[in-house]
DOKOLLUM-123968 format. One record per residue (C-alpha): x, y negated, z. Coordinates in steps of 0.2 Angstrom, whole numbers, plus 2048, in hexadecimal, padded with zeros to 3 digits. Each point is the difference from the previous one (the first is absolute). Layout:
BEGIN
XYZ ...
# end
This chain:
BEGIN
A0E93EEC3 7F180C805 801805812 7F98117FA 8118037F3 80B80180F 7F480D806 80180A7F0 8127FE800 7FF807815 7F680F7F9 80F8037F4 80C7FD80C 7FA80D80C 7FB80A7F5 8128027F7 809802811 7F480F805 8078077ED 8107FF806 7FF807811 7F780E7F9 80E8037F2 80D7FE811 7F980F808 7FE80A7F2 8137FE7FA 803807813 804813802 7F080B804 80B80E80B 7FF8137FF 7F28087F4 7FA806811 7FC7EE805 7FB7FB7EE 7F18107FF 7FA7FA810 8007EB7FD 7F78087F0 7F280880B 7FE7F3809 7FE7F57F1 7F480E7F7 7F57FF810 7FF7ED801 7FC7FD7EB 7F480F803 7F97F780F 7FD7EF7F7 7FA8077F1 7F280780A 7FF7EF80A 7FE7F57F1 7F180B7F6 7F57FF810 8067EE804 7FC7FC7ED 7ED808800 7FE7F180E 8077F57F5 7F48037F2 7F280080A 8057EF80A 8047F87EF 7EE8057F9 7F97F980F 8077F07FC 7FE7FF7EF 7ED802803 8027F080F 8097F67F1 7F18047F3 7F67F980E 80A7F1802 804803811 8148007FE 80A7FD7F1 80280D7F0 8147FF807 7FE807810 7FD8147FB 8117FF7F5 8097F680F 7FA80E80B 80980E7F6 80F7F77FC 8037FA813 7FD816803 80A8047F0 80F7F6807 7FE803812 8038137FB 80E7FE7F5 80A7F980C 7FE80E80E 80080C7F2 8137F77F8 805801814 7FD810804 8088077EC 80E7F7806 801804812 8008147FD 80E7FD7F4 8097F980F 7FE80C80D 80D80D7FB 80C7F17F8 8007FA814 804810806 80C8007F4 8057EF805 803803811 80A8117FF 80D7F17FB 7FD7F380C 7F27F780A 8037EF7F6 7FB80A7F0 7F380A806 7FA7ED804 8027FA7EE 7F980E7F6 7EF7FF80D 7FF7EE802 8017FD7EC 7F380D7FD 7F77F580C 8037F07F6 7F78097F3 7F0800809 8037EE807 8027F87EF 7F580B7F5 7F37FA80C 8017ED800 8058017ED 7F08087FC 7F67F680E 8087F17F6 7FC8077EE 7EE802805 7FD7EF805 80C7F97F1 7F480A7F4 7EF7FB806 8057ED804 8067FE7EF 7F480A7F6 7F17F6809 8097F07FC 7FD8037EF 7EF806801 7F97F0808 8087F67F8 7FB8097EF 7EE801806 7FF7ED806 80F7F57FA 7F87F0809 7FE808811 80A7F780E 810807808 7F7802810 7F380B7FA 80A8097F6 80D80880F 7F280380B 7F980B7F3 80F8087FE 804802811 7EE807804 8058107F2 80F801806 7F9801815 7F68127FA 80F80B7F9 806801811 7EE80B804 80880D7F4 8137FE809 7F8803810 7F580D7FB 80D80A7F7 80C7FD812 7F480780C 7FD8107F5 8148027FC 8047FC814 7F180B809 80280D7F3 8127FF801 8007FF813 7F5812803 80C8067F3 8117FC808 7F8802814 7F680F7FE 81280A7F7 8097F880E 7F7803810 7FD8137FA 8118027FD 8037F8810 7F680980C 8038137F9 8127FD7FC 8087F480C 7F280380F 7FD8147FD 80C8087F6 80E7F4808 80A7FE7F0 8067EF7FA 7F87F47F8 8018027E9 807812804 7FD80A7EF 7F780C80A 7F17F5803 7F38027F6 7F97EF801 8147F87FB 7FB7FC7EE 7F17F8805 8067F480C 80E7FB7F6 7F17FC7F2 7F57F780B 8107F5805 7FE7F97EE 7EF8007FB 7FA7F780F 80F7F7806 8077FB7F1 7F07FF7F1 7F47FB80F 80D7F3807 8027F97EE 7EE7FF7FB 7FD7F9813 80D7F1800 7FA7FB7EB 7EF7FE806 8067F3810 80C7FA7F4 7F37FB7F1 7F37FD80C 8087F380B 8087F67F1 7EE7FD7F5 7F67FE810 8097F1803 8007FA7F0 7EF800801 7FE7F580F 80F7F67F7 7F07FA7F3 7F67FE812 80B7F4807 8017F67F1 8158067FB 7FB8067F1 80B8057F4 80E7FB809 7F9809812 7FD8107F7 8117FF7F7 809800813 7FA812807 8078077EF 80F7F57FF 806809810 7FE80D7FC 80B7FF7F0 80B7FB80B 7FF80A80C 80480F7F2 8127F8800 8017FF811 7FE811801 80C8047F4 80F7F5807 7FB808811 8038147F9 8147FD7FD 8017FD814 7F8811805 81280B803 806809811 80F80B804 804812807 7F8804812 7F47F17FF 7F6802810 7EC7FC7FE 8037ED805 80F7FF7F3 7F58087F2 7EF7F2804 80D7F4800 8068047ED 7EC8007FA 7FB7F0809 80F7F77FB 7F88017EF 7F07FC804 8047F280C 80C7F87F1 7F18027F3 7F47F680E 80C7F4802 8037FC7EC 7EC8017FF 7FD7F5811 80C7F27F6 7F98027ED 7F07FE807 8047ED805 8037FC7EE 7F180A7F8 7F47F580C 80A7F07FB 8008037ED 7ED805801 7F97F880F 8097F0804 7FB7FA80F 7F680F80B 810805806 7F480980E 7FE8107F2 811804803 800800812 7F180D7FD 80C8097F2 80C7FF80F 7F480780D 7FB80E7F7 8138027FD 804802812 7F3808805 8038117F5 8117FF806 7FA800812 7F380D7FD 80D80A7F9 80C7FC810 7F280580D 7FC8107F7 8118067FE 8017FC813 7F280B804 80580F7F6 8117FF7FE 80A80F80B 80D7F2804 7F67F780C 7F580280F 7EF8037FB 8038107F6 80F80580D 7F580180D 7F180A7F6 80E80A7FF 803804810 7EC804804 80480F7F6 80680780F 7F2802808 7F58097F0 7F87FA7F1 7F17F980A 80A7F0807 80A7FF7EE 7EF7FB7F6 7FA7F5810 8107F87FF 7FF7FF7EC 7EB7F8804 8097F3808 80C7FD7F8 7F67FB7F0 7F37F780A 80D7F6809 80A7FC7EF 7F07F67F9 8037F180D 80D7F87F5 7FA8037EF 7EF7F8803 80A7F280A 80A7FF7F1 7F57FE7F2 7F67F480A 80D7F4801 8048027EE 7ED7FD7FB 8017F080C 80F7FB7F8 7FA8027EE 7F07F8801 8037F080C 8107FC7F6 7F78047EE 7F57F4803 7F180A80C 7FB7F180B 7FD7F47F3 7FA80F7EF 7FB80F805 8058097EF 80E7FA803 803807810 7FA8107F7 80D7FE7F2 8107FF80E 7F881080A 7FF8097ED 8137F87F9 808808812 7F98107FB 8087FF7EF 80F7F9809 80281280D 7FE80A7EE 80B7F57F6 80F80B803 7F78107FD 80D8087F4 80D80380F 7F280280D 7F980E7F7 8128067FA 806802813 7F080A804 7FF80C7F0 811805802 7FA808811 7F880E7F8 80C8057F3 80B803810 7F480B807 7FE80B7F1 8137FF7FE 803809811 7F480E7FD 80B8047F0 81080180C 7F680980B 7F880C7F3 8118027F5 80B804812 80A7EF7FC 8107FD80D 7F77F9810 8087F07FD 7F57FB7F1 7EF80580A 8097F280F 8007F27F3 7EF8067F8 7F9800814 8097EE801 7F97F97F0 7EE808803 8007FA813 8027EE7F8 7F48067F4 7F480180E 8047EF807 7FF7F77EF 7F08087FB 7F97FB812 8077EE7FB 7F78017F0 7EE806806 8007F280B 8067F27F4 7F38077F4 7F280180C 8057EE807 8007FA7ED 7EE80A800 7F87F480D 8097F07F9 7F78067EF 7F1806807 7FB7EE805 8057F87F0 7F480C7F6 7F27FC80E 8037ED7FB 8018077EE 7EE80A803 7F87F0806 8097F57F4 7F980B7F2 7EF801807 7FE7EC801 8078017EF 7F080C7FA 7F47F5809 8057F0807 7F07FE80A 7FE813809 7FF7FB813 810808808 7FF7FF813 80D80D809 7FC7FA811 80580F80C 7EE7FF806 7F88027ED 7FA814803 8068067F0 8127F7805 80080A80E 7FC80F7F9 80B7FF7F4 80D7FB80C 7FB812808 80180C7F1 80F7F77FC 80780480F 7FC8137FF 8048007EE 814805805 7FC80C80D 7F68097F4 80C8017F2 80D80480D 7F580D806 7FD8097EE 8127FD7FC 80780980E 7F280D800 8048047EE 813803805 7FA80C80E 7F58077F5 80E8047F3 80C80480C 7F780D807 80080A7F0 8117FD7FD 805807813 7F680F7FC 80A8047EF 80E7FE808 7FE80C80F 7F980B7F1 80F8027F8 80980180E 7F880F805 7FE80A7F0 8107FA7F5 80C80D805 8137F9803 7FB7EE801 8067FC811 80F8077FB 8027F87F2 80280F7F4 7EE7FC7F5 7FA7EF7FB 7F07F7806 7F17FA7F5 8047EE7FF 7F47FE7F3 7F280580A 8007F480D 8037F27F1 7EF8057F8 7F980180F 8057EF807 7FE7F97F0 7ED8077FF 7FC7F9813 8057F17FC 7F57FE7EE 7F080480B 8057F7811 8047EF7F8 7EE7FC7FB 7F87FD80F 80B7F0805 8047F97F0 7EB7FF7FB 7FE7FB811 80A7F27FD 7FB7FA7EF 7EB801805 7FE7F9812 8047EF7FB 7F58047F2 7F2807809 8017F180F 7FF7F47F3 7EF8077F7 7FA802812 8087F080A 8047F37F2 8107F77FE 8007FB811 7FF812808 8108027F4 8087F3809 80080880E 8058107FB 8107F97F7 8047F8810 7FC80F80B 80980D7F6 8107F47FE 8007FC812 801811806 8068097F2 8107F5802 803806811 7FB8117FE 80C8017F2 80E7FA80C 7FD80C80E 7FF80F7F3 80F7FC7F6 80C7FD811 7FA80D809 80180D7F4 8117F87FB 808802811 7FB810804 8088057F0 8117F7805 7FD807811 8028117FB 80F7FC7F3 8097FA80E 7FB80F80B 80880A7F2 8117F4800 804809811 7F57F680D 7F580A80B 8078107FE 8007FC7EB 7F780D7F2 7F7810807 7FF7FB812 7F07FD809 8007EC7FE 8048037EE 7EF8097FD 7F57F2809 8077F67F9 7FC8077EC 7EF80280A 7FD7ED800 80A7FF7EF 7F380A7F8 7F27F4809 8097F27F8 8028077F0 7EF7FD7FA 8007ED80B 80F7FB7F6 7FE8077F0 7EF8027FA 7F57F680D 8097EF803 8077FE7F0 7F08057F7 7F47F180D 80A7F17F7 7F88067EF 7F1803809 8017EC806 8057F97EE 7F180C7F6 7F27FC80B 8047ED7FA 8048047EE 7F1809800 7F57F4807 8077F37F5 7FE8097F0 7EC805806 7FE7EC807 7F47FE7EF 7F480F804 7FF7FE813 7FC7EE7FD 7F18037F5 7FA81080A 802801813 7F380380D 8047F380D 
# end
């Protein structure tokens, strides 16, 4: 049978599981109507939000897939390419867009939830979660059924005699170019997302919490509605469209250095194998996530990553047997399946470390908090920088690992093929990974409703208790995405120069560190992340800074506010967030999509070399240091908040939201936003590989 049915039958799978999750949480009881008219407020903003999102994101669209239907008149890349483009967009959005419908359905069904218990406040957010998981990977895995099967036909229709080896490579080549359209579509949904959700929540932050000392989702805020928004349009539609794109990009780059290391059919048949399998993983690995009443934080991590840890396991032992069936004999592929394997686990393991308020390192930001808000965002600064150490370590073993065991020392595609297959191995159990993280919002959104609806205290302590792991999980995800980024990342950059031998087999590549446009390259590669951080960031001060000011405004003017007795303008601050973070995201995302672009026209191929491996290099650990620091100083202040320090409204307390409104945008618009940044630039440049080749200066 057709390695490529069981991925059809994956795709169905996952796809009829998220169904039924979402038909779990529907059936579940919404609460009062006081909690159902504000989860529909919420929902209103968000739809109204991505409506906006998608008609600016589409005009990009058109234009980019004008751009490259004039490139394949040309002949410089094939007639496929602009339709692959806009389905790898169309889907990538669907799947934050399902995630989001789905998680502001939950919010209220979890407060709900957990008026009852803990354990089913649990359910009802983790299954909403699932949704996005599965709905993900089922549509990641739908894509590439779809495109693998329809090119199939096409070459074989157009030329029946053509060998089997040129066949896949041309269909692997197609399929390489619809992850320029995930990625594209990622970066706008995550940085437009992220100025969204970071500029409602560090204005709401700072006038509320900081000046007006009231607690954090009280009605009264202005800025309340807004920050529950922005929790699902960029945490929840920017996560989904962010993991599709490493996802889809990690499996057909290395079915495309599968064709380059002479596997064939059978290679390019491995990375999607596992990741049919790694669907039911996933699945088996759901019916273990449960916890009982007054579950501490350890007790609560423990019930997700027993989950997660089974559906590794199943994966780690179904991957022996998909490398036997199809590649009997280079038993070294699954050592790199297992590598990759381990190493998002332990990833996962030193983030959580890092940010998690149950062990030293966020304990001890903690307690700078006593002496002001300046030693609490030094403390966070090194914190993140120190965190990197081990997830550099980390993946440099693993890309060791994969390539000498693939095969590296004697076949260096081969090697190539074991450093790709260990990326697809830290993804393959994507649908609980991303299930455990997604579900952190949805908490988040939940405890604002107790807050806003006056709920008994009780529920907000279990809401506080699942968001707090929310935290953690998130962390935990941003870093085992952004580790899968730099795995990916070097497969495409074998990809890029894969595809431009395959263009011209006799352009002279020489990426010697002392070739000047190498170097460079290797320089505005380098910059590339601090630049896109800088805009990123910039945008949400930018954004925030309006939202502060409305805020204060209605403070001022609405009379009977702070007392509760006349309602705030939540809509305003929506628009205006929603407005901001339209205009603010276009500076980053075109960044993004033309410098490799405009180095190739000006360096050549081997300029983009170096930027690829410049931007992955630091990008990877600028990533790290953003994402944990921003991740701890906001579990700092939770467990400020829990009682420690002198607990909410006390000195400590306030430096400490201080730093958690510096880390805001670090860990939520920033750091997530750089792994695109890291996977475009090679999409990018691998999709443009024909122009630069036939126009370039040096």
């Amino acid at each position: 049978m057709d390695t490529m049915v069981f991925v059809a039958l994956g795709s169905l799978a996952a796809l009829i599981f998220a169904a039924v999750m979402f038909l779990r949480v529907k059936r579940q009881p919404e609460g009062s109507a006081e909690m159902a008219r504000i989860s529909g407020a919420i929902r209103k903003g968000a739809n109204a939000y991505l409506k906006r999102q998608y008609l600016g994101v589409g005009i990009f669209f058109l234009i980019v897939f004008v751009l490259l239907l004039v490139m394949a008149f040309f002949g410089l890349l094939s007639f496929f390419t602009p339709f692959a483009f806009v389905t790898g967009g169309f889907f990538s959005g669907l799947a934050g867009f399902i995630g989001m419908r789905t998680a502001t359905m939950a919010n209220a069904r979890t407060a709900n939830g957990a008026s009852h218990s803990l354990n089913r406040g649990l359910k009802v957010a983790f299954s909403a979660g699932s949704v996005m998981g599965f709905t993900v990977v089922g549509l990641g895995l739908l894509d590439l059924s779809f495109w693998y099967f329809f090119l199939r036909f096409w070459y074989t229709t157009v030329d029946p005699a053509a060998t089997q080896e040129a066949l896949i490579q041309n269909i692997t080549t197609n399929m390489l170019t619809f992850g320029m359209g995930a990625s594209s579509m990622a970066l706008f949904a995550r940085v437009g997302g992220g100025i969204f959700t970071k500029a409602a929540d560090v204005g709401a932050d700072l006038v509320g919490k900081v000046e007006a000392g009231i607690p954090e989702d009280d009605p009264r805020n202005p800025a309340v509605i807004a920050d529950n928004v922005g929790d699902n349009v960029g945490d929840v539609a920017g996560m989904g469209a962010d993991l599709y794109e490493s996802y889809v990009g990690s499996i057909v780059s290395t079915s495309t250095l599968a064709v380059a290391a002479g596997f064939g059919m059978q290679g390019v048949g491995v990375p999607m194998l596992l990741a049919a399998l790694g669907v039911l993983a996933s699945i088996l690995g759901t019916f273990f996530v449960r916890t009982k009443e007054g579950a501490s934080q350890k007790n609560l991590l423990r019930a997700l990553r027993t989950g997660t840890y089974f559906s590794a396991a199943v994966i780690a032992i179904a991957a022996f047997f998909a490398v036997e069936w199809l590649l009997p004999g280079h038993r070294g592929v699954y050592v790199a399946i297992l590598s990759g394997l381990i190493a998002g686990v332990a990833i996962g393991a030193i983030t959580e470390y890092f940010t998690s308020d149950s062990y030293g390192p966020t304990r001890r930001l903690s307690a700078s908090s006593e002496t002001g808000a300046a030693t609490v965002i030094i403390s966070g600064l090194s914190l993140g920088m120190l965190s990197t150490v081990a997830p550099v370590v980390i993946v440099g073993v693993s890309v060791l690992v994969s390539y000498f065991c693939s095969g590296g020392a004697t076949d260096f595609n081969m090697g190539l093929y074991g450093v790709g297959v260990s990326a697809v191995g830290m993804l393959s159990t994507l649908g609980i990974t991303l299930a455990t993280d997604a579900y952190g919002p949805i908490a988040d959104n939940a405890g604002g409703i107790a807050e806003m609806t006056h709920m008994d205290p009780q529920v907000r302590q279990r809401t506080d208790a699942l968001d707090s792991l929310g935290n953690t999980t998130a962390a935990t995800g941003k870093g085992f995405a952004i580790g899968s980024a730099a795995l990916t990342a070097l497969a495409l950059i074998a990809s890029y120069i894969d595809k431009v031998q395959t263009i011209d087999p006799d352009f002279a590549l020489n990426l010697s560190i002392t070739n000047p446009p190498v170097l460079i390259g290797l320089f505005i590669g380098g910059m590339l992340p601090f630049l896109f951080a800088a805009l990123t960031m910039n945008a949400v001060g930018k954004a925030a800074q309006s939202i502060v000011l409305e805020v204060r405004r209605q403070f001022r003017s609405v009379r009977g506010l702070m007392e509760g007795t006349a309602e705030p303008d939540y809509a305003a601050c929506v628009d205006m967030c929603a407005k901001s973070a339209q205009k603010l995201m276009l500076a980053p995302a075109l960044i993004a999509v033309i410098t490799p672009i405009v180095v190739g026209l000006l360096l050549g191929v081997n300029g983009v070399a170096g930027l690829l491996a410049g931007t992955t290099v630091t990008g990877f650990v600028l990533a790290v240091m953003m994402a944990n620091s921003g991740g701890a100083w906001d579990n700092a202040k939770k467990y400020i908040e829990s009682g420690a320090y002198g607990g909410k409204g006390s000195d400590e307390h306030k430096a400490a939201v201080v730093g958690d409104t510096v880390g805001d945008p670090f860990k939520d618009t920033s750091g997530p936003s750089i792994n695109i940044l890291i996977k475009l630039t090679s999409m990018v440049s691998i999709v443009f590989a024909g122009l630069v080749i036939a126009v370039h200066l040096l």
